[in-house]
C-alpha positions in Angstrom: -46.8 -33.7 55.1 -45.1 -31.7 52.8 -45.1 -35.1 50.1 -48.5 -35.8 50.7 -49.4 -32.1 49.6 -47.7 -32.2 46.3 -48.8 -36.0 45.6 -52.6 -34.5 46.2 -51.5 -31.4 43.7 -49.9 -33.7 41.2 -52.9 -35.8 40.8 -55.6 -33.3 40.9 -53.5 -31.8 37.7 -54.0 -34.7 36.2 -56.7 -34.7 36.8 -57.7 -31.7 35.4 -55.7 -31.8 32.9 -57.5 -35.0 31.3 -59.5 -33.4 27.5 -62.0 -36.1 27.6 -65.4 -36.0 28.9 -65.5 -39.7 29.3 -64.7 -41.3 32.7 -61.1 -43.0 33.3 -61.2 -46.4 32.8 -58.2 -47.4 34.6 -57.7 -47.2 38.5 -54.3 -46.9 40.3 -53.7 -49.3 43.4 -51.2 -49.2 46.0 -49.7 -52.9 46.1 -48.1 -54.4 49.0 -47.7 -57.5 50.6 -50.5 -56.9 52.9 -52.8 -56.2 50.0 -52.0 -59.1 48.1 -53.9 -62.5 47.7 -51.1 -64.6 49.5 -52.2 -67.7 47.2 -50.9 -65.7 44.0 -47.8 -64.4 45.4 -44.3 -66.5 45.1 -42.0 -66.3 47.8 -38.3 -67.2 47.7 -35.1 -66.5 49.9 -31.9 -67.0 48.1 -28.8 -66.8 50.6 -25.6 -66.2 49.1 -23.1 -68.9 49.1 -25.7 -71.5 50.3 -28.4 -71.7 47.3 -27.0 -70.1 44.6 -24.6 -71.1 41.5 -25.4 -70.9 37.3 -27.0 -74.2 38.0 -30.1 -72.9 40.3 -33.5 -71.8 38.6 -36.3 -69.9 40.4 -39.3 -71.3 38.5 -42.6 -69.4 38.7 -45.5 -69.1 36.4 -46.3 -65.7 34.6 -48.6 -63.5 36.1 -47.3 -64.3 40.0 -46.2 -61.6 42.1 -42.8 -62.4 43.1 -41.3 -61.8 46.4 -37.4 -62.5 46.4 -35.1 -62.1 49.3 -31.8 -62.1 49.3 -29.0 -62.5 52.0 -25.2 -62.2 51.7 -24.0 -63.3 55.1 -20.4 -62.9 54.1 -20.1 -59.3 52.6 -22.5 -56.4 51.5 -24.3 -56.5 48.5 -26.3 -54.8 45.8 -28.2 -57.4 43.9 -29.6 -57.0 40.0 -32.6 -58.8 38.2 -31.9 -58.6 34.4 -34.7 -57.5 32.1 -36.8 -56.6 35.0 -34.6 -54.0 35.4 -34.6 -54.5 39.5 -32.0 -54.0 42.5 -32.2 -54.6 46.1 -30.3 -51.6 46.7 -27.2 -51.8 49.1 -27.4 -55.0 51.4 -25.7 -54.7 54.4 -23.3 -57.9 55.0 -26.3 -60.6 57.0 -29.2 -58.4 56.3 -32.1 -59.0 53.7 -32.9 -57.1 50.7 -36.0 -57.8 48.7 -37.6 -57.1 45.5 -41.2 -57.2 44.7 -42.6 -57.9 41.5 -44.9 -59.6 39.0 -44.0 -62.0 37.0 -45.0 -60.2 33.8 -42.3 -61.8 31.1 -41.5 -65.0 29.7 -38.1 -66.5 30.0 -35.0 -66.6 32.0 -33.9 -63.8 33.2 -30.6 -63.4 35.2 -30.1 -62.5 39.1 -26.5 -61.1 39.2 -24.5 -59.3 42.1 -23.3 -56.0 41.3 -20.4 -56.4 44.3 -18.8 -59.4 42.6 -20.4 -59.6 39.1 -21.3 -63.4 40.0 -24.4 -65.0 38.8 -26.5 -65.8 41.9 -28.7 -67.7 40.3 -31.7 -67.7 37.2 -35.3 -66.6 37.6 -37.5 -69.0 34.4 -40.7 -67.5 34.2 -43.1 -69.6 32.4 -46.1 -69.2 30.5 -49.1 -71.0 33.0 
C-alpha cells in the first residue's frame, strides 16, 4: 500500500509541477502481455545447449514487441541482450527467464550469458 501511496504522490508532483497551461500530449500505459495485440508480439524460447551457437539469428521486424525466453537446463544463469541493455536476471538451473521488449533498433544485437561469457545466439532486427 505503502508503494501505491508514493506512486500516487510522485505523479500528482508532476503533475503539478508541469509550467504549461497546455494539456499533456503524451499518455503513459502499463504494457503487458495481457495488454498487448498478440498479432504484433514475437515470441521465442531459446534453451541453452539445444538452439543456440554464433550461427543462430532471431529475426524480427522493427517495431515488434519481443517476448524471449530463455532456459539453461544444465546450470543457472543470468542472460544479457547487448544494446538493448537487458537481463533476465538470475535463472535458476531448468527454469525460465524472460525479457520483454520492442523491437525499437536496427541491427544485430548480441544475446550473451553472463555465467559463461558464451554467445547464445544473435537477435537481427530488421527494418519492415
Amino acid at each position: 500500500m505503502k508503494k501505491i501511496c508514493v506512486v500516487l504522490f510522485a505523479c500528482c508532483a508532476l503533475v503539478s509541477c508541469g509550467g504549461s497551461n497546455e494539456a499533456a500530449s503524451t499518455t503513459s500505459l502499463a504494457v503487458t502481455a495481457d495488454t498487448l495485440d498478440p498479432a504484433n508480439v514475437f515470441e521465442y524460447t531459446i534453451t541453452v545447449g539445444e538452439n543456440t551457437g554464433t550461427d543462430v539469428v532471431i529475426e524480427v521486424p522493427q517495431g515488434k514487441m519481443v517476448s524471449l525466453s530463455v532456459v539453461n537446463p544444465s546450470s543457472h544463469d543470468d542472460v544479457h541482450l547487448h544494446g538493448y541493455d537487458l537481463s533476465t536476471g538470475t535463472i535458476e538451473k531448468g527454469e525460465t527467464g524472460s525479457m520483454m521488449f520492442e523491437a525499437s533498433k536496427t541491427g544485430d544485437f548480441e544475446i550473451e550469458s553472463h555465467e559463461t561469457g558464451e554467445l547464445i545466439s544473435i537477435l537481427r532486427v530488421t527494418t519492415p
